[in-house]
C-alpha positions in Angstrom: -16.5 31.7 2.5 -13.4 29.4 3.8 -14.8 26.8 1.5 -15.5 28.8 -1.7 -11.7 30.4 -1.1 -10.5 26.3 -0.9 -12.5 25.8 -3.7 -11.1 28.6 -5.7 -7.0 27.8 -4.6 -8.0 23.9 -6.1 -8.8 25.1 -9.1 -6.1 27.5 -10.0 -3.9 25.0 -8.7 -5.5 22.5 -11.3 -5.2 25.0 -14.4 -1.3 25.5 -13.2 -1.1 22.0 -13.0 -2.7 21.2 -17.0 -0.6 23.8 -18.1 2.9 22.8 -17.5 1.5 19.1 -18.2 0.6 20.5 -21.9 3.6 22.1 -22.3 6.1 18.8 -21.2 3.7 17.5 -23.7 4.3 19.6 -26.7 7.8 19.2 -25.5 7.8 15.4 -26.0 5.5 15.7 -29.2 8.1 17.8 -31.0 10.0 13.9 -32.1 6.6 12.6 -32.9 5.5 12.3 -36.9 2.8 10.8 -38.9 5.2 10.0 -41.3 8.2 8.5 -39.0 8.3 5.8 -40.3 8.0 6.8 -44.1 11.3 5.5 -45.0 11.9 2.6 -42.2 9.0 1.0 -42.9 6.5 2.7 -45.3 3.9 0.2 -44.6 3.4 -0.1 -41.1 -0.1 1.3 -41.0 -1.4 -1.0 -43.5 0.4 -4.3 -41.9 -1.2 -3.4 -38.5 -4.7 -2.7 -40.4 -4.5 -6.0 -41.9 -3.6 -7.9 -38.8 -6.6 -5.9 -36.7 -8.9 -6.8 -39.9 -8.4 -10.6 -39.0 -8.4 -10.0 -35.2 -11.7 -8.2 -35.5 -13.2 -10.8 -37.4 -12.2 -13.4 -34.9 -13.1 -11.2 -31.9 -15.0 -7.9 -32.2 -14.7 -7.5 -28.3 -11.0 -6.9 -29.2 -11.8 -3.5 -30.3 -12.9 -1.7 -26.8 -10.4 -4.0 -25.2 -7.1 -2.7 -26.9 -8.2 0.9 -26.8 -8.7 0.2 -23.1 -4.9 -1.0 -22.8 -4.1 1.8 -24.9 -5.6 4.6 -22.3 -4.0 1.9 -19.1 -0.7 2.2 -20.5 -1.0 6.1 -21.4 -2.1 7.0 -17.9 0.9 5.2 -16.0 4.2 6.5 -16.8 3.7 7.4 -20.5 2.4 5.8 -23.7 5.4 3.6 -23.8 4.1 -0.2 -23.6 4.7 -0.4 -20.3 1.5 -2.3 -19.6 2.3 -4.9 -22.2 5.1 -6.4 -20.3 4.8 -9.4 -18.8 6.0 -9.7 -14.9 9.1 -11.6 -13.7 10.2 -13.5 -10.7 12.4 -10.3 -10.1 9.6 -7.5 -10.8 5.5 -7.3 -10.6 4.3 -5.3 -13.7 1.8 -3.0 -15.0 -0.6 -5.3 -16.0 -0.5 -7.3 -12.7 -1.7 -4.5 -10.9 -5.6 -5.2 -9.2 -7.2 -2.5 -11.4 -4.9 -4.3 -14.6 -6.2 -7.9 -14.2 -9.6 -7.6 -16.4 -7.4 -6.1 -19.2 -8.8 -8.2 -22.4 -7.0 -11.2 -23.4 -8.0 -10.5 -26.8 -6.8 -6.6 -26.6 -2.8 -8.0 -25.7 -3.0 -11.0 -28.3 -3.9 -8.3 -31.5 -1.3 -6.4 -30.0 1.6 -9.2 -30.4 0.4 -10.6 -33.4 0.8 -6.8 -34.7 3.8 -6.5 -33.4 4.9 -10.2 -35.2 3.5 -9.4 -38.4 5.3 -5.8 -38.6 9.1 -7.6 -37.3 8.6 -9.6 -40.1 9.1 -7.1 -42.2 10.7 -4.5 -40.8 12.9 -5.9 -37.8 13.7 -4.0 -34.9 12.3 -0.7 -36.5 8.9 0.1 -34.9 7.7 0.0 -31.4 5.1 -1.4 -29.4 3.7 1.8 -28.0 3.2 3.2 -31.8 1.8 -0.9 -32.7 -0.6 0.0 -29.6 -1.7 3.4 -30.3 -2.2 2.3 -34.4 -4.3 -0.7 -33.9 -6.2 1.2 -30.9 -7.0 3.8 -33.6 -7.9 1.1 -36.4 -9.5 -1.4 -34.5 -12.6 1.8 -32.8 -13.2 2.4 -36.5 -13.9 -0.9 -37.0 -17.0 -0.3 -34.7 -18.0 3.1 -36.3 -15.6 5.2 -34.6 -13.9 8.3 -36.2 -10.3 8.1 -37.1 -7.6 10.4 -36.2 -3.9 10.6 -37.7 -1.6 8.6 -35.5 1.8 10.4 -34.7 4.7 7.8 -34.4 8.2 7.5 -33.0 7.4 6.3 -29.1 9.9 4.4 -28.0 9.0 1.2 -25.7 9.8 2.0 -21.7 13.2 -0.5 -20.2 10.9 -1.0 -17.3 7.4 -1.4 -15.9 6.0 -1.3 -12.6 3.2 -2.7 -10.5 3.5 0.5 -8.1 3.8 3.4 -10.4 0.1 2.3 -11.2 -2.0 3.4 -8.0 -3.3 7.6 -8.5 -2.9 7.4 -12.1 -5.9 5.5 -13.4 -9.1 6.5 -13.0 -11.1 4.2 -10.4 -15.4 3.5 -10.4 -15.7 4.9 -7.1 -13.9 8.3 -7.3 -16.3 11.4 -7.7 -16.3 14.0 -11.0 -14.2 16.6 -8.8 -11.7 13.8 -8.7 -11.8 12.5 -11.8 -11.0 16.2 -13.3 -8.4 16.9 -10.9 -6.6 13.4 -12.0 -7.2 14.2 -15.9 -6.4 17.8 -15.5 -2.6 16.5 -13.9 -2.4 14.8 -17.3 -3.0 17.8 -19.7 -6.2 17.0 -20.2 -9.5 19.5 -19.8 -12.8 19.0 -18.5 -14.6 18.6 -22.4 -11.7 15.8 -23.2 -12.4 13.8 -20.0 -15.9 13.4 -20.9 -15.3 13.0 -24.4 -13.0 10.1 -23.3 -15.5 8.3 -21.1 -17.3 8.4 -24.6 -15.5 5.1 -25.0 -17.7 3.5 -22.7 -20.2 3.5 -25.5 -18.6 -0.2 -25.9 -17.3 -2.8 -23.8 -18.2 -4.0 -20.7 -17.2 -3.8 -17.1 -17.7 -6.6 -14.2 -20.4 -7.0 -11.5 -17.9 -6.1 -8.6 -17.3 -2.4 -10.3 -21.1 -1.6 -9.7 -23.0 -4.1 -7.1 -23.0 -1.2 -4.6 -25.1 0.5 -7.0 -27.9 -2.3 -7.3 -27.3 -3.9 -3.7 -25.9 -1.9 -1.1 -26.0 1.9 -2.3 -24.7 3.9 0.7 -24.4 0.9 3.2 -28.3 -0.3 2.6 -30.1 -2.6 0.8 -31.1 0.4 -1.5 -30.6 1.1 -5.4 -28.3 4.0 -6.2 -31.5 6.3 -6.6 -29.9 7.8 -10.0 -30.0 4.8 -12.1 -33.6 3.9 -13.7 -34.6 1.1 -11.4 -35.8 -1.1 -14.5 -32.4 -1.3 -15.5 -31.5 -1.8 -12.1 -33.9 -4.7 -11.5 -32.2 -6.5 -15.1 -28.7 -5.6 -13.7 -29.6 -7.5 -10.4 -30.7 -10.9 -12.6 -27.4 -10.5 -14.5 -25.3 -9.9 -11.2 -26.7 -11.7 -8.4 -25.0 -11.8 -5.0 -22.2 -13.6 -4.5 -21.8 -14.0 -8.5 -18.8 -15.1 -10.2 -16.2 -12.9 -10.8 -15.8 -13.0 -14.3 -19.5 -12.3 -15.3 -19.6 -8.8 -17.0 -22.3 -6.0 -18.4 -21.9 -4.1 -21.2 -20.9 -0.4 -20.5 -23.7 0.9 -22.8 -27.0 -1.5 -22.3 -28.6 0.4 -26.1 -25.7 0.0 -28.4 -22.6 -2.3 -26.6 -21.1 -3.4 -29.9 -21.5 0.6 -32.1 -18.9 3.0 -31.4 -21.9 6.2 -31.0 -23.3 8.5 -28.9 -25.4 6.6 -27.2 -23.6 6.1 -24.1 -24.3 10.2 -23.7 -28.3 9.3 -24.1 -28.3 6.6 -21.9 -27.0 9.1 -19.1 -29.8 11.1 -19.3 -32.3 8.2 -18.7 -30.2 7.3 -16.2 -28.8 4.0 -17.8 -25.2 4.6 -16.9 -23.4 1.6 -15.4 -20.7 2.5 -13.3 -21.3 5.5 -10.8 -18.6 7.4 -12.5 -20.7 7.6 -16.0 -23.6 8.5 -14.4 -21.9 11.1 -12.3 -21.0 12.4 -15.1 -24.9 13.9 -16.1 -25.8 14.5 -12.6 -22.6 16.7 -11.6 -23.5 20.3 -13.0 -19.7 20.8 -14.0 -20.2 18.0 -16.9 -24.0 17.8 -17.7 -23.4 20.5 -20.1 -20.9 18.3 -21.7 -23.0 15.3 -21.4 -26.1 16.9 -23.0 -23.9 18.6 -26.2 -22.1 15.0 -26.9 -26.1 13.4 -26.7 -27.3 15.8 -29.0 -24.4 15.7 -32.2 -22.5 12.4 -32.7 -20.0 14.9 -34.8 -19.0 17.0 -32.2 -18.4 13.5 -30.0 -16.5 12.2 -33.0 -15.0 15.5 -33.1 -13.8 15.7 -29.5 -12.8 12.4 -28.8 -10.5 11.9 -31.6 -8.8 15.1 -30.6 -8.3 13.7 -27.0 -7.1 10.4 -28.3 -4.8 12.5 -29.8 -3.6 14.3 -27.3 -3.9 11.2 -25.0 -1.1 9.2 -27.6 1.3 12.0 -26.6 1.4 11.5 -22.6 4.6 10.9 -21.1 6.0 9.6 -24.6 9.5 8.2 -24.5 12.7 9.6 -27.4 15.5 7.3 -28.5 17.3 8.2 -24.9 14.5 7.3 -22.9 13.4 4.0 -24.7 14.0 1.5 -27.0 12.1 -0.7 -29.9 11.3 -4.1 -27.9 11.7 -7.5 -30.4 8.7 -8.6 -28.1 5.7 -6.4 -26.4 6.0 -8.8 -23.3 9.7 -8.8 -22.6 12.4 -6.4 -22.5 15.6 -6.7 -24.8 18.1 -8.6 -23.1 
């Protein structure tokens, strides 16, 4: 009874919690505009577009990698480009934070040619976090993703911290009560967290983030006895002991380089890759969830462009709070 009463006082402290998160939310949303930039610089969207088009065509893993450091920098201190910045003698950023480190090369670089291409023509004027959260939206439709209008007018954070990172991002090892409480403290509920792991129907993640799973599940020699052990067994030739750090498996094993449903599917055959997507069937407070997104690509589409939404207004930053950076990496002197 003590438990179930526990049980009980963490959720309504959650709900509380999303509620005055969603309205501070629609609080900072009420500067935001599709059209902000209509007379500063009418073509934004398209210049962005262009530069993703060539970006994509050099590197197609640029696509899951920028919409990663779109959701990085969202979840720490605001969608504000905070994880773009580069660290200083004075000052260890964002994005040299542990959990930071595999952020894609290729993610930052379409990023600050974006952000090049759109100074050229309209100087000082937009910002990095509204470059970000455009070429996050452009670039997942260049893999069959669905598109989603874009509100603009972020301004770009004066600082960015290495600390403020810890709690705030989602980690492979935490459990699905854990992963709700930490989305739920950002506005978001349960049917937007799982329709945001959704993006794990591309990219890839690397060996250290799920070796427990194939070599040492609960301190033995044992698989995690959720995954399907023939996908185990190819996991263990990809990822041998001891491997190098940098080797990496895609996040969906059917469909790595399509932005589908898939990822849903390969839950319920157990082909998740990290314990946190397979969790995500097993736990009876998202296998509904997991099942409905499996079944209908459109209501997937449907929900995770709505939460992309909702995740571009976090923490956003007005003209008194921020600033347009000249470059994503450095702040104005």
């Amino acid at each position: 009874m003590l438990l179930v009463l526990h049980e009980a006082a963490q959720s309504a402290t959650g709900v509380q919690l999303q509620n005055q998160t969603q309205n501070q939310q629609r609080q900072q949303q009420q500067f935001l505009s599709v059209d902000y930039y209509k007379r500063s610089c009418p073509d934004v969207e398209k210049i962005v577009h262009q530069v993703m088009v060539q970006k994509f065509r050099e590197a197609p893993v640029a696509a899951a990698g920028t919409l990663r450091i779109f959701f990085h920098d969202c979840m720490v201190q605001g969608c504000d480009a905070s994880v773009l910045a580069a660290s200083t003698s004075r000052n260890k950023a964002e994005k040299d934070f542990d959990i930071n480190l595999s952020l894609p090369g290729d993610g930052f670089d379409a990023v600050m040619r974006a952000k090049q291409a759109v100074e050229n023509r309209c100087p000082r004027t937009v910002s990095c976090a509204d470059i970000l959260a455009i070429a996050s939206r452009d670039l997942i439709g260049m893999i069959g993703g669905p598109f989603w209008p874009v509100k603009k007018g972020r301004k770009d954070s004066y600082t960015s911290y290495a600390a403020r990172v810890p709690g705030n991002l989602p980690s492979s090892k935490n459990t699905v009560s854990e992963l709700m409480h930490l989305f739920s403290s950002k506005g978001f509920t349960t049917e937007e967290m799982v329709a945001l792991a959704g993006a794990h129907t591309a990219g890839f993640a690397h060996c250290k983030e799920f070796n427990d799973r194939i070599y040492n599940w609960k301190n033995t020699s044992r698989i995690d006895p959720t995954m399907n052990p023939l996908y185990a067994a190819n996991l263990r030739l990809a990822c041998p002991r001891n491997v190098d750090p940098t080797i990496v498996a895609n996040l969906d094993v059917t469909t790595s380089k399509k932005f589908d449903n898939v990822y849903y599917q390969n839950l319920q055959k157990g082909l998740g890759l990290l314990s946190t997507d397979q969790a995500l069937f097993n736990d009876p407070q998202t296998k509904p969830l997991v099942n409905r997104f499996a079944a209908s690509q459109e209501q997937f589409f449907a929900a995770f462009a709505s939460a992309m939404q909702k995740l571009g207004s976090i923490g956003v930053k007005s003209a008194s709070q921020g600033n347009i950076r000249i470059n994503c990496a450095a702040f104005n002197q």
